[in-house]
C-alpha positions, 0 to 999 in steps of 0.5 A: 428620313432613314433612321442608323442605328451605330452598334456599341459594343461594350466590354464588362468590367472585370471579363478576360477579353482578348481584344481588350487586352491586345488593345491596351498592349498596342495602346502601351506601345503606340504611346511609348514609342511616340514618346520616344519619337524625338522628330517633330510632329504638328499634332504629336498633342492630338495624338497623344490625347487620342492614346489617352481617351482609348487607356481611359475607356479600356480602364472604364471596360467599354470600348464603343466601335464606332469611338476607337475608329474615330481615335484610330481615324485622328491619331494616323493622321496626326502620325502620318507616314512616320516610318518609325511609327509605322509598325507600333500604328500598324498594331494599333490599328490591327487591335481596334479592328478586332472589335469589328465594324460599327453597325450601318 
C-alpha cells in the first residue's frame, strides 16, 4: 500500500501575504457579482457556501491548498458557463492558483 502525503499550507495570522489578500479580493468579487447575477442558477446555494467556507479560512489565516482547490473544483461548476461570471471565476481561480499545488 502506497502512502500520499497532501501538503498544507497555512497562513500565520496577523502576516501580510499577498496571496491571502488577492485571495480574499477575488473571494469579494466572485460573491458580489453572484449576488448581483439575477438569472437562475441550480446551485447559486453551493456556490455561495463554497465563497463562505474560503472568507471564513481566509479569516482563521489558514488556507489549506488541497481545501481551496476543492472550493475551486464545486463553485465552477455550480456557476458553469455563466459569461457574466466568467471574469470574477477567472480571478478566482488565478488567486487560489498562486498558493501552488497540493503535494502528490
Amino acid at each position: 500500500m502506497r502512502e500520499e502525503t497532501v501538503e498544507r499550507r497555512t497562513v500565520v495570522p496577523g502576516q501580510d501575504d499577498p496571496r491571502v489578500t488577492e485571495l480574499n479580493r477575488a473571494v469579494t468579487r466572485l460573491h458580489r457579482e453572484l449576488a448581483g447575477y439575477r438569472g437562475q442558477l441550480a446551485d447559486r446555494g453551493i456556490a455561495e457556501e463554497e465563497l463562505r467556507a474560503v472568507d471564513t479560512a481566509l479569516r482563521t489565516g489558514a488556507p489549506e491548498v488541497a481545501r481551496l482547490r476543492h472550493s475551486l473544483l464545486l463553485i465552477a461548476g455550480a456557476i458553469g458557463s455563466v459569461s457574466a461570471l466568467s471574469e470574477p471565476l477567472g480571478e478566482f481561480r488565478n488567486a487560489v492558483e498562486l498558493f501552488g499545488r497540493p503535494a502528490r
